[in-house]
N, CA, C and O atoms as a GROMACS GRO file, in nm:
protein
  564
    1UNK      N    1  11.273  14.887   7.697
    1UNK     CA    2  11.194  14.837   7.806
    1UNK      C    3  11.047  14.865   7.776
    1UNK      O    4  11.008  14.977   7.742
    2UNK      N    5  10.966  14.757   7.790
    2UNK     CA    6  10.834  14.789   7.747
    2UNK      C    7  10.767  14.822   7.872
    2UNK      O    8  10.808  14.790   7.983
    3UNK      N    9  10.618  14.915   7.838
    3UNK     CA   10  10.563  14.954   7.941
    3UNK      C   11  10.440  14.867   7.993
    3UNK      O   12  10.331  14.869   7.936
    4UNK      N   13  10.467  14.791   8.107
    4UNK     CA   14  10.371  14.715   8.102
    4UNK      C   15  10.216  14.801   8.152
    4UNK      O   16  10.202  14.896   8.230
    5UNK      N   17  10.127  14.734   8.082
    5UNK     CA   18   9.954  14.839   8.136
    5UNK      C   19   9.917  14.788   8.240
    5UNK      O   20   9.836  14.844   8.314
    6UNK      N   21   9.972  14.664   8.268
    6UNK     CA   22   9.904  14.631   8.371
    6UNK      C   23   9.974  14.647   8.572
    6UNK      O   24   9.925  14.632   8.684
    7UNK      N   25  10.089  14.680   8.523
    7UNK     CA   26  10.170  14.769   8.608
    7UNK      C   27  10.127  14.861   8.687
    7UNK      O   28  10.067  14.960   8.645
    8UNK      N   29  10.158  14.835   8.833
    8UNK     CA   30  10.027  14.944   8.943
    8UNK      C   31  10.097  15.097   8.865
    8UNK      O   32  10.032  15.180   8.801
    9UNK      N   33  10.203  15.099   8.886
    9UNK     CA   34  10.312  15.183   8.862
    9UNK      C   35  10.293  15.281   8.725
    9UNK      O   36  10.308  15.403   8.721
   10UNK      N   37  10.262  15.209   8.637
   10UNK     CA   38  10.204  15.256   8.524
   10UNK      C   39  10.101  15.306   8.516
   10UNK      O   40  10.083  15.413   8.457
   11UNK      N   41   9.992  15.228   8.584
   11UNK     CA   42   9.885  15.298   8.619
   11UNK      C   43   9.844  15.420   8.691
   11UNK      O   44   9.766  15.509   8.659
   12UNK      N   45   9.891  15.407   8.762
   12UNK     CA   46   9.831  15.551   8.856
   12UNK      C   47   9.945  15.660   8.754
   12UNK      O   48   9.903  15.774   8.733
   13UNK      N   49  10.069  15.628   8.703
   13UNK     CA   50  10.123  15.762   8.598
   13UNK      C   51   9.968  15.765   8.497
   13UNK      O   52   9.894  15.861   8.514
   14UNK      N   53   9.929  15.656   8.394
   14UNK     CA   54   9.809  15.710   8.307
   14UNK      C   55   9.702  15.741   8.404
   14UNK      O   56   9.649  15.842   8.358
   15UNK      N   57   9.647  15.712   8.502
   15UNK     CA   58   9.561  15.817   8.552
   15UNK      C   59   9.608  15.930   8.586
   15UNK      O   60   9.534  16.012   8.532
   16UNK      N   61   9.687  15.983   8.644
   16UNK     CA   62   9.713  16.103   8.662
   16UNK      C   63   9.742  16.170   8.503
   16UNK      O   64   9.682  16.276   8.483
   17UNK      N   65   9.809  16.131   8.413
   17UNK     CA   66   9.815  16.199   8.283
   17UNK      C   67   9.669  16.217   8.218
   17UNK      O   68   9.646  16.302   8.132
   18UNK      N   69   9.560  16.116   8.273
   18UNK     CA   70   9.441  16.175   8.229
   18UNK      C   71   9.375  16.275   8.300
   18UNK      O   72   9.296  16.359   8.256
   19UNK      N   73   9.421  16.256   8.436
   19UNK     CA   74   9.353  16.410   8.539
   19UNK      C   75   9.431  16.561   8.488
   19UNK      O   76   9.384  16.674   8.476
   20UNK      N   77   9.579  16.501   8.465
   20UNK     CA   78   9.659  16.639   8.416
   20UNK      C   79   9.602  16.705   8.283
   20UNK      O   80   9.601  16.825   8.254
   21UNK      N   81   9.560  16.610   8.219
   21UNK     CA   82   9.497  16.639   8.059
   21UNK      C   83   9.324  16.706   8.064
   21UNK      O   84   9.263  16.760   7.973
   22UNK      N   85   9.292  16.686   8.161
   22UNK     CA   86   9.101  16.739   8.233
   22UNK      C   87   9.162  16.863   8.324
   22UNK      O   88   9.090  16.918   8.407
   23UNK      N   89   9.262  16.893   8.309
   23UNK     CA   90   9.288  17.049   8.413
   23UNK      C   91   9.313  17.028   8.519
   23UNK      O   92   9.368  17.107   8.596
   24UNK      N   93   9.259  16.867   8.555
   24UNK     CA   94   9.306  16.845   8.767
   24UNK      C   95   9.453  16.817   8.789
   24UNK      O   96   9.497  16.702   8.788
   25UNK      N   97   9.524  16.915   8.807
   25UNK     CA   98   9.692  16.960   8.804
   25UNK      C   99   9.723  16.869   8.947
   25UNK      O  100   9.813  16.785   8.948
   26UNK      N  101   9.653  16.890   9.047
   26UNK     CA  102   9.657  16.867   9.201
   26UNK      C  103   9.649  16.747   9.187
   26UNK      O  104   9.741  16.687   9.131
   27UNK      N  105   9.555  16.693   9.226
   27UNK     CA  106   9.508  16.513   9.131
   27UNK      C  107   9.600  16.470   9.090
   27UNK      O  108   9.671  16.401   9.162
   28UNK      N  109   9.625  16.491   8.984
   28UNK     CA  110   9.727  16.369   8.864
   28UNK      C  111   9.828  16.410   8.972
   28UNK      O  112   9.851  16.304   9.030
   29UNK      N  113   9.918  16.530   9.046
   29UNK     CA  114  10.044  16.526   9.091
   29UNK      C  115  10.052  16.418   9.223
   29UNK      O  116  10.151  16.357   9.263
   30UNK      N  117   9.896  16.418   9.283
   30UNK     CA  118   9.972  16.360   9.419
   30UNK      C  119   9.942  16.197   9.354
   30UNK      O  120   9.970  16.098   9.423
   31UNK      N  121   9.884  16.185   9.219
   31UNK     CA  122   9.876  16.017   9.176
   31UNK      C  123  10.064  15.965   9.170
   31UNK      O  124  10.111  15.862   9.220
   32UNK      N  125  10.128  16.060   9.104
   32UNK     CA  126  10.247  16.120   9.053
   32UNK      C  127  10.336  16.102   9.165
   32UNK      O  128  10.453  16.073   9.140
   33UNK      N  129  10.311  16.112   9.248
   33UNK     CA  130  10.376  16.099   9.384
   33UNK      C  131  10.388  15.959   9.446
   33UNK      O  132  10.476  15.878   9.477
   34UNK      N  133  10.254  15.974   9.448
   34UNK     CA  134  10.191  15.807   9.512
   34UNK      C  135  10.277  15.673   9.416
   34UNK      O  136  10.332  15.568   9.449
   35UNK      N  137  10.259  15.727   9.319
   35UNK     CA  138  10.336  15.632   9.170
   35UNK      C  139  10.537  15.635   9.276
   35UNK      O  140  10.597  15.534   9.311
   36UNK      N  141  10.583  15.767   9.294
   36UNK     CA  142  10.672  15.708   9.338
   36UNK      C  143  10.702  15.691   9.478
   36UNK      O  144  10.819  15.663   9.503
   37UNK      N  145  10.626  15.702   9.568
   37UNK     CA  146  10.669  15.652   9.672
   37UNK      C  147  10.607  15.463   9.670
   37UNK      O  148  10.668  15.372   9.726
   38UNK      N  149  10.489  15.446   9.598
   38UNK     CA  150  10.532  15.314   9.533
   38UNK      C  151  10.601  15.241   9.481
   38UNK      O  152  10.575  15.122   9.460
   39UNK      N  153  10.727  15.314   9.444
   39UNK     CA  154  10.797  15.250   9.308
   39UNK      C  155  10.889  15.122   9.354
   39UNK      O  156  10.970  15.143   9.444
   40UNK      N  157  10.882  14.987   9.294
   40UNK     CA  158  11.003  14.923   9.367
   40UNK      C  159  11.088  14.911   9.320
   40UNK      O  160  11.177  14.845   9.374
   41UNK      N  161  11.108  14.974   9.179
   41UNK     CA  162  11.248  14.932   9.086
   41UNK      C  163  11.296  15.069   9.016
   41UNK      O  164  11.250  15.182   9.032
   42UNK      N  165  11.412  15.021   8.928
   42UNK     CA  166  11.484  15.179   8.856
   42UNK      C  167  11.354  15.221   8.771
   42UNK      O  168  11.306  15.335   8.769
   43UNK      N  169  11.291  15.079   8.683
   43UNK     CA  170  11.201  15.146   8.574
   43UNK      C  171  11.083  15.226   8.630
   43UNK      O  172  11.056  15.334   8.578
   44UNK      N  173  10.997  15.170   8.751
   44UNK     CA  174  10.908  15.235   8.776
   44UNK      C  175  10.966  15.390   8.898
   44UNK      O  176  10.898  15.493   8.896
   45UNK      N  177  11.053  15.383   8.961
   45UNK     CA  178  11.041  15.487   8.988
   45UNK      C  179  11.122  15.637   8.890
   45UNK      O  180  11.096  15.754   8.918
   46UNK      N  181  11.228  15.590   8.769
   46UNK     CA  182  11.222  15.657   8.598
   46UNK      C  183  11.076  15.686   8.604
   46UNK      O  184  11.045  15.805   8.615
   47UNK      N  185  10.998  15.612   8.600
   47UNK     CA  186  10.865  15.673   8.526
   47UNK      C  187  10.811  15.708   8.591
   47UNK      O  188  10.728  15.767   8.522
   48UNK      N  189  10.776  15.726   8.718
   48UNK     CA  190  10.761  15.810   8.826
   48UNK      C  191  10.791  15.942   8.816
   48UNK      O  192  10.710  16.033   8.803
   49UNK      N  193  10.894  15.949   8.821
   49UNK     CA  194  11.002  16.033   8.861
   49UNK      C  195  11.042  16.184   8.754
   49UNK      O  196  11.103  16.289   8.775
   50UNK      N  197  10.968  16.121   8.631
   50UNK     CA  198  10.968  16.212   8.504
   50UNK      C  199  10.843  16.291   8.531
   50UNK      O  200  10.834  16.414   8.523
   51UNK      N  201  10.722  16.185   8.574
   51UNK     CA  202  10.585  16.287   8.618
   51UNK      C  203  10.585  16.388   8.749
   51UNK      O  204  10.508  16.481   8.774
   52UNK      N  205  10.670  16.351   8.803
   52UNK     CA  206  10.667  16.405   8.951
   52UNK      C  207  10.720  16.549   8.851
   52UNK      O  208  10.640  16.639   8.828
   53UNK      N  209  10.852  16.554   8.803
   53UNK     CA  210  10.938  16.623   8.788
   53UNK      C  211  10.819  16.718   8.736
   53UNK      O  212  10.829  16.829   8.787
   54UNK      N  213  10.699  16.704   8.640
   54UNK     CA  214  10.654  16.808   8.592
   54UNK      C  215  10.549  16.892   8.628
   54UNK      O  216  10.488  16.986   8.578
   55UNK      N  217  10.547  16.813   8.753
   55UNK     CA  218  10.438  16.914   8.858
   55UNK      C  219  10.556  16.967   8.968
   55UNK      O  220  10.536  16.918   9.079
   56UNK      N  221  10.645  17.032   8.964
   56UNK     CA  222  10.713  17.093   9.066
   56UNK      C  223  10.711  17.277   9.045
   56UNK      O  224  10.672  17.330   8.941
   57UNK      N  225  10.744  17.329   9.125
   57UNK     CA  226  10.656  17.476   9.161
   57UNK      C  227  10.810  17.524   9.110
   57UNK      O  228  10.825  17.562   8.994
   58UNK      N  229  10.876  17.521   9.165
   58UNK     CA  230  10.987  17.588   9.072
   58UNK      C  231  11.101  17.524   9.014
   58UNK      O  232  11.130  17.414   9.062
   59UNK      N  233  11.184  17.575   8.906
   59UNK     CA  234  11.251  17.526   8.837
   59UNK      C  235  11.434  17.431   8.867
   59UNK      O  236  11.505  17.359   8.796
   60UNK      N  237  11.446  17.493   9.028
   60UNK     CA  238  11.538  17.433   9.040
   60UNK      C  239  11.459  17.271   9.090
   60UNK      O  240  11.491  17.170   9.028
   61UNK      N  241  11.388  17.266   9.171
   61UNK     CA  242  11.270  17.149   9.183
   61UNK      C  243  11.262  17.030   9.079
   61UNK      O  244  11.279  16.908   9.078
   62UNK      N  245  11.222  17.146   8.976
   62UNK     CA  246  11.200  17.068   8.841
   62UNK      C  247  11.330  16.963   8.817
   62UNK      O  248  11.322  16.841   8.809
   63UNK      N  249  11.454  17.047   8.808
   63UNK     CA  250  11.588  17.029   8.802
   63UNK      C  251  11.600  16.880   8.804
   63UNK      O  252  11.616  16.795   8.716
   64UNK      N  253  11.580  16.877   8.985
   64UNK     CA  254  11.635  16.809   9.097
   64UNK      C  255  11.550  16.639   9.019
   64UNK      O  256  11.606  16.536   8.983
   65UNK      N  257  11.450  16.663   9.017
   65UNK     CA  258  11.342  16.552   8.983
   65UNK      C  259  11.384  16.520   8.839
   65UNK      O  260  11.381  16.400   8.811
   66UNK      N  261  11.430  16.623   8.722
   66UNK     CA  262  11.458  16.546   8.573
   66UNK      C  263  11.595  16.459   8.616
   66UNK      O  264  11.629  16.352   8.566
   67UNK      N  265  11.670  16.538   8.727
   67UNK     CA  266  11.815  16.446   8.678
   67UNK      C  267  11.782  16.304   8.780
   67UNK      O  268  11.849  16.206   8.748
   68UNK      N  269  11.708  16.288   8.871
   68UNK     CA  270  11.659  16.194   8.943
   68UNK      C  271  11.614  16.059   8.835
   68UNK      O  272  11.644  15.940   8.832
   69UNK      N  273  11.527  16.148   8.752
   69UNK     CA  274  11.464  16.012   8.632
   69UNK      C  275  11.613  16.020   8.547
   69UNK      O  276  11.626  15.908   8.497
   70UNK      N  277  11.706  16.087   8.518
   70UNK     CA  278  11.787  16.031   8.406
   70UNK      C  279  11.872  15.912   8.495
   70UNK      O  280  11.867  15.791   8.475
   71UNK      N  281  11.958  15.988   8.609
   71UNK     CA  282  12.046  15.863   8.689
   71UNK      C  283  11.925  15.766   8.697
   71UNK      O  284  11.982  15.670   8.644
   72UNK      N  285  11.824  15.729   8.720
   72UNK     CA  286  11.756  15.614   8.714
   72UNK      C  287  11.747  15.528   8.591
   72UNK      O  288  11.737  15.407   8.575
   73UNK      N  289  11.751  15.623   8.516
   73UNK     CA  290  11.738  15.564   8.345
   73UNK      C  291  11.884  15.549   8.306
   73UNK      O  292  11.890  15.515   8.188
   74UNK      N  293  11.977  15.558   8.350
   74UNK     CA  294  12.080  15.565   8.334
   74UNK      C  295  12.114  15.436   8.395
   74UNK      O  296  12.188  15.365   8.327
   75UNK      N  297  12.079  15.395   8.499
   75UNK     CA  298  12.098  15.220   8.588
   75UNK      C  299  12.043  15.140   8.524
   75UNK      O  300  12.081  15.025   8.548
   76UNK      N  301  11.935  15.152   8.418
   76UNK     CA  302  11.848  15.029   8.384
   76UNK      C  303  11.922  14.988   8.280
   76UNK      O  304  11.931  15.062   8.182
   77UNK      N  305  11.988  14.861   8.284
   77UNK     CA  306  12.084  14.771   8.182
   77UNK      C  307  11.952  14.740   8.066
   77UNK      O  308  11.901  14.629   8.083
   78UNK      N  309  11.914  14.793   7.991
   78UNK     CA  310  11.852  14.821   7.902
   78UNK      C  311  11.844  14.863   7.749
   78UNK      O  312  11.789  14.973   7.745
   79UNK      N  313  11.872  14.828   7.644
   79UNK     CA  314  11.926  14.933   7.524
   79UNK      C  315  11.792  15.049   7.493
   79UNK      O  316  11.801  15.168   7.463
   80UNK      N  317  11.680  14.971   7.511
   80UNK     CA  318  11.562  15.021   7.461
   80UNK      C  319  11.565  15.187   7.582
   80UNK      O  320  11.555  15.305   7.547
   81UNK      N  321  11.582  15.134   7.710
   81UNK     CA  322  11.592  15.267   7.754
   81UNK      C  323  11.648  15.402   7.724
   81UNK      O  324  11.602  15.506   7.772
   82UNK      N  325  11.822  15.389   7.583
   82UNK     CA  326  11.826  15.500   7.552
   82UNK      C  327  11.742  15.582   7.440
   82UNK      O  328  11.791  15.683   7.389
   83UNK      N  329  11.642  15.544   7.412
   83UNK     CA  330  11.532  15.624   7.351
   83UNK      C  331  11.469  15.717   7.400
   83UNK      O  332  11.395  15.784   7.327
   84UNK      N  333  11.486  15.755   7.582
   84UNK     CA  334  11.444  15.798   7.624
   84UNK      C  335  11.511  15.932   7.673
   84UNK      O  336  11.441  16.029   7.704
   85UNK      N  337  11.645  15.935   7.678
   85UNK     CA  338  11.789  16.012   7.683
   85UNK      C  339  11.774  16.127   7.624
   85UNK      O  340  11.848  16.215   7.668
   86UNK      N  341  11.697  16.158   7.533
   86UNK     CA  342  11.673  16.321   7.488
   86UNK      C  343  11.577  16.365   7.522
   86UNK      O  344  11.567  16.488   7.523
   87UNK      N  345  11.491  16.301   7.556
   87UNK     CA  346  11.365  16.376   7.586
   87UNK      C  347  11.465  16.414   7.727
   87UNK      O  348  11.489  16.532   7.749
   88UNK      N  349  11.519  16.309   7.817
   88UNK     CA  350  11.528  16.319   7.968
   88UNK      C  351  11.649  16.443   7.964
   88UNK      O  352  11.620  16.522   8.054
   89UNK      N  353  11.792  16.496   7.882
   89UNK     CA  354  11.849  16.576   7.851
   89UNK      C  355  11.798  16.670   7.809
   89UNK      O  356  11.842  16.775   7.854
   90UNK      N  357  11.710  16.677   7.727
   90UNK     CA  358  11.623  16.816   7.719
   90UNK      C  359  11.561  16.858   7.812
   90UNK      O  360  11.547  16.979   7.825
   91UNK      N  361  11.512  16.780   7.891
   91UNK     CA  362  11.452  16.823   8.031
   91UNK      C  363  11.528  16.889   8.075
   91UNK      O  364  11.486  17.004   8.060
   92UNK      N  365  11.625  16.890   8.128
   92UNK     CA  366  11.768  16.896   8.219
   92UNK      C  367  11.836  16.999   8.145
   92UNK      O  368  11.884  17.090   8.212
   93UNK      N  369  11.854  17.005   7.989
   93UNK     CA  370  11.904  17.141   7.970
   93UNK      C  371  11.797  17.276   7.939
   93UNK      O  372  11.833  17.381   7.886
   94UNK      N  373  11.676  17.251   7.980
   94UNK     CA  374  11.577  17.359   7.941
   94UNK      C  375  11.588  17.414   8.078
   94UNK      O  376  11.605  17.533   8.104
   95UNK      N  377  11.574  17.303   8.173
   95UNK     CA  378  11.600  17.408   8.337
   95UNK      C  379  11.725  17.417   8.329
   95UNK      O  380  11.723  17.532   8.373
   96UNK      N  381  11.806  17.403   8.317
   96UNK     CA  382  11.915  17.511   8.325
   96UNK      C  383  11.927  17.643   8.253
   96UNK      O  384  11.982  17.738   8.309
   97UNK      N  385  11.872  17.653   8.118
   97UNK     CA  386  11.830  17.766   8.055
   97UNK      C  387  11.762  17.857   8.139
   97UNK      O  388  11.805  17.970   8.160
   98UNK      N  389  11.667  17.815   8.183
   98UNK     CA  390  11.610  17.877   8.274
   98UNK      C  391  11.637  17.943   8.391
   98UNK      O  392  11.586  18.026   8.466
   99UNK      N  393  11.758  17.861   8.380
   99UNK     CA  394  11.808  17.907   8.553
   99UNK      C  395  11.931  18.010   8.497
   99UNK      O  396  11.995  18.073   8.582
  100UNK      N  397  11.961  18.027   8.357
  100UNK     CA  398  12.023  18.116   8.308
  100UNK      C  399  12.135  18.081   8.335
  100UNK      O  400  12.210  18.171   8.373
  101UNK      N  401  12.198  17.924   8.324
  101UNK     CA  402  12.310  17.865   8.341
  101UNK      C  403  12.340  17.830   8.167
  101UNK      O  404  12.318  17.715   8.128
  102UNK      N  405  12.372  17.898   8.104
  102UNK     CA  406  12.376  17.860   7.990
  102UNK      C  407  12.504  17.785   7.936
  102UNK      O  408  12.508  17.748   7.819
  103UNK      N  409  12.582  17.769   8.001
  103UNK     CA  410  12.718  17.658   8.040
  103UNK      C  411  12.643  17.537   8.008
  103UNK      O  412  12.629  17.491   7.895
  104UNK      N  413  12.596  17.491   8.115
  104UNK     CA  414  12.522  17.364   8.173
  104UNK      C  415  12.405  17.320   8.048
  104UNK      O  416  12.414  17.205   8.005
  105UNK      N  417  12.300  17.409   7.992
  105UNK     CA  418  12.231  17.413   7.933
  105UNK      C  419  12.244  17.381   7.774
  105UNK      O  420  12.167  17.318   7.702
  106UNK      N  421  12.393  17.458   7.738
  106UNK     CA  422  12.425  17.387   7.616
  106UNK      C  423  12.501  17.216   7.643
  106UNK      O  424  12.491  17.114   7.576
  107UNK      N  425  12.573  17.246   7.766
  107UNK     CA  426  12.599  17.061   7.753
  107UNK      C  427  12.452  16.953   7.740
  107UNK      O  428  12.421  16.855   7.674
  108UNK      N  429  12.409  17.009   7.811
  108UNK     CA  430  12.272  16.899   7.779
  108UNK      C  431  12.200  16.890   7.692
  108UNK      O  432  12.150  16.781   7.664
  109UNK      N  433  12.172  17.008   7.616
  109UNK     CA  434  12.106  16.992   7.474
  109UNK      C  435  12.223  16.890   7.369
  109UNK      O  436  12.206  16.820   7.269
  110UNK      N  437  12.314  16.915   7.433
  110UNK     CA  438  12.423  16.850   7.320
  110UNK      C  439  12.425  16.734   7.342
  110UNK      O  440  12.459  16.656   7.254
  111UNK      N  441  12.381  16.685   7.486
  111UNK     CA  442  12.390  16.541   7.516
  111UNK      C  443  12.271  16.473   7.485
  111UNK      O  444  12.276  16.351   7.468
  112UNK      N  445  12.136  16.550   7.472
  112UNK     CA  446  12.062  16.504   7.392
  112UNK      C  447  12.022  16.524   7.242
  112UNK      O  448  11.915  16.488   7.194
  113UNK      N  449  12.105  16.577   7.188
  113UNK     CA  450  12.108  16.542   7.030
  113UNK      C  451  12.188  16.468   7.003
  113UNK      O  452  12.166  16.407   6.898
  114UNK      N  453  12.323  16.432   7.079
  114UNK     CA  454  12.375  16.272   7.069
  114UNK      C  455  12.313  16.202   7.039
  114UNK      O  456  12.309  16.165   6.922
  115UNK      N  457  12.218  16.142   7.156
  115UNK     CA  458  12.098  16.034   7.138
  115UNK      C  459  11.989  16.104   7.075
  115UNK      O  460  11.880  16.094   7.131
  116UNK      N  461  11.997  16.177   6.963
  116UNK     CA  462  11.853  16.183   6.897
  116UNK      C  463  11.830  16.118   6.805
  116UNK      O  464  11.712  16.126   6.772
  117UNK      N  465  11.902  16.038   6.730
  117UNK     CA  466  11.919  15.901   6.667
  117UNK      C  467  11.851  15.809   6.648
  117UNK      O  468  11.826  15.732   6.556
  118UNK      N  469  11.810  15.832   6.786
  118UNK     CA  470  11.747  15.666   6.885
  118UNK      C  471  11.610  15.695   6.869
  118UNK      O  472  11.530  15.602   6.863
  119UNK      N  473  11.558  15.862   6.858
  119UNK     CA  474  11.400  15.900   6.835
  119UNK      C  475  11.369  15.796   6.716
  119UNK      O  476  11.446  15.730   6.646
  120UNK      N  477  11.200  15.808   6.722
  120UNK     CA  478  11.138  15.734   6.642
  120UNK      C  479  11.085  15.891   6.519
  120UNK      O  480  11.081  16.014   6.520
  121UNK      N  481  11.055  15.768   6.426
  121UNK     CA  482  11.032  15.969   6.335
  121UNK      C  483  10.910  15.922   6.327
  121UNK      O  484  10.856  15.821   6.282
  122UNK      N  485  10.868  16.052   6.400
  122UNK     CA  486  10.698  16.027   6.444
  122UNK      C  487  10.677  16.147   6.500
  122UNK      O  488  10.779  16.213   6.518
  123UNK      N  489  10.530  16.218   6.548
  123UNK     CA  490  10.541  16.321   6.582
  123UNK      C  491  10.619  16.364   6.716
  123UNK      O  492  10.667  16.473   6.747
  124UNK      N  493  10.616  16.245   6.783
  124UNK     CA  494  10.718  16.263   6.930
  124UNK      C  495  10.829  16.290   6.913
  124UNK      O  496  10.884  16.390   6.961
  125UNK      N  497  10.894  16.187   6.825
  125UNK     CA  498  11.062  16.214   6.770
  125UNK      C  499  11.094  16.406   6.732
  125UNK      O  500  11.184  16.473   6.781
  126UNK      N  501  10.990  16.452   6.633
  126UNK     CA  502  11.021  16.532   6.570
  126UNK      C  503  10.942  16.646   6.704
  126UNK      O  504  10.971  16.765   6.719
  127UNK      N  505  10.900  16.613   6.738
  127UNK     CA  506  10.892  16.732   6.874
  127UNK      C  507  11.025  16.738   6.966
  127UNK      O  508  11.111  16.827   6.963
  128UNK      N  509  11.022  16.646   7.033
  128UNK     CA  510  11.206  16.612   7.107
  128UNK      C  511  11.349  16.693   7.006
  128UNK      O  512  11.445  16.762   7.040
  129UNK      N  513  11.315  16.658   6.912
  129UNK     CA  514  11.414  16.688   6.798
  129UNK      C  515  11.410  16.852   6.744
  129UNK      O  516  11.512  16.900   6.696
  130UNK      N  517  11.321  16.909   6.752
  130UNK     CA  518  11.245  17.024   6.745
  130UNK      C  519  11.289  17.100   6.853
  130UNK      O  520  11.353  17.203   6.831
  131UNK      N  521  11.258  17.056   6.987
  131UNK     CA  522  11.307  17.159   7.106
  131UNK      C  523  11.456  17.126   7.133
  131UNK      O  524  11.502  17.192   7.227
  132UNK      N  525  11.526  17.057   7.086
  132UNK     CA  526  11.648  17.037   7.113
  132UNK      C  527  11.705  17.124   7.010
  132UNK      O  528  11.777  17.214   7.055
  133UNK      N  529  11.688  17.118   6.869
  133UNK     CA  530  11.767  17.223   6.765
  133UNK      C  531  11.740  17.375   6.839
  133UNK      O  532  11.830  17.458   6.855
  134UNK      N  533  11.609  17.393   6.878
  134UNK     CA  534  11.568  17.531   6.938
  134UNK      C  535  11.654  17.541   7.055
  134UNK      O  536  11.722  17.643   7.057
  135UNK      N  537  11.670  17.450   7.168
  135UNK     CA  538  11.738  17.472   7.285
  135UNK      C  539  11.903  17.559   7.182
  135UNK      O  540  11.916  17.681   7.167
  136UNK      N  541  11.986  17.472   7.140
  136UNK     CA  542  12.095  17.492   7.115
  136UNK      C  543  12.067  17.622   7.008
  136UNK      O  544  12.164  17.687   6.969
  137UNK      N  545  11.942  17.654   6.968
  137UNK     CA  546  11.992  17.798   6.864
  137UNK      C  547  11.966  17.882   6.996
  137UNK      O  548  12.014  17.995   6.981
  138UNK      N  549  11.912  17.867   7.110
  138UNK     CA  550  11.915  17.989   7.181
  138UNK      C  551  12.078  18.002   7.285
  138UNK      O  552  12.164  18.090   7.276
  139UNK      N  553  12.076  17.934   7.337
  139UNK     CA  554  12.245  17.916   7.390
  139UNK      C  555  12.338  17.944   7.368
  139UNK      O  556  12.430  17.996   7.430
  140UNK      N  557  12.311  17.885   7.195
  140UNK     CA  558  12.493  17.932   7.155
  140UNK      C  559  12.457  18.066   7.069
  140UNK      O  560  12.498  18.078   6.954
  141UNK      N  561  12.384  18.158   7.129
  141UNK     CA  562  12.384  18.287   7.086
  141UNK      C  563  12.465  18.389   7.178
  141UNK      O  564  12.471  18.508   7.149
   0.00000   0.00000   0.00000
């Protein structure tokens, strides 16, 4: 699924990723917000829904908002969308790490190195790919 720029939806996520990137945390979150209580479809409120997730104050929060963008990304009849499946599983098994559910935490790292395949080998790929080998060496210790 391509991202369109000219998309309100899109937009106010890259403004707020440029306020989040200048230190204005507050700013970019309530753009982040605004993005999804705008949203009218699975894709824009997925992409919503991933930014929201990373301004939340605590980790079960966080939780609640990554698995929100995966079941959304998960509806969009899309192939191109599973490229996005590890980053959104790594999300989802790092808060559970966190939450010291380490059950839960290795299924999801595992469910996103399934789809790590689908990464592009680029520095994004190999970052995604990077915290996912790390997720699973800390877990299955």
């Amino acid at each position: 699924m391509q991202f369109d720029p000219n998309n309100k939806i899109i937009k106010l996520c890259a403004e707020g990723m440029s306020l989040e990137g200048a230190g204005r945390k507050e700013e970019a979150a309530q753009l982040f917000r605004q993005a999804w209580d705008e949203s009218t479809n699975d894709f824009e409120k997925f992409t919503s829904a991933h930014y929201v997730a990373r301004h939340q104050e605590t980790v079960a929060d966080k939780l609640k908002w990554d698995e929100i963008a995966l079941q959304l990304a998960l509806n969009i009849n899309d192939e191109t969308m599973k490229a996005s499946y590890p980053s959104l599983y790594l999300n989802i098994a790092k808060c559970y790490e966190d939450l010291e559910d380490k059950t839960n935490a290795l299924k999801h790292y595992e469910l996103a190195n399934s789809f790590a395949v689908l990464l592009p080998d680029d520095g994004y790929g190999k970052m995604i790919k990077s915290g996912i080998a790390n997720g699973l060496k800390r877990v299955s210790q």
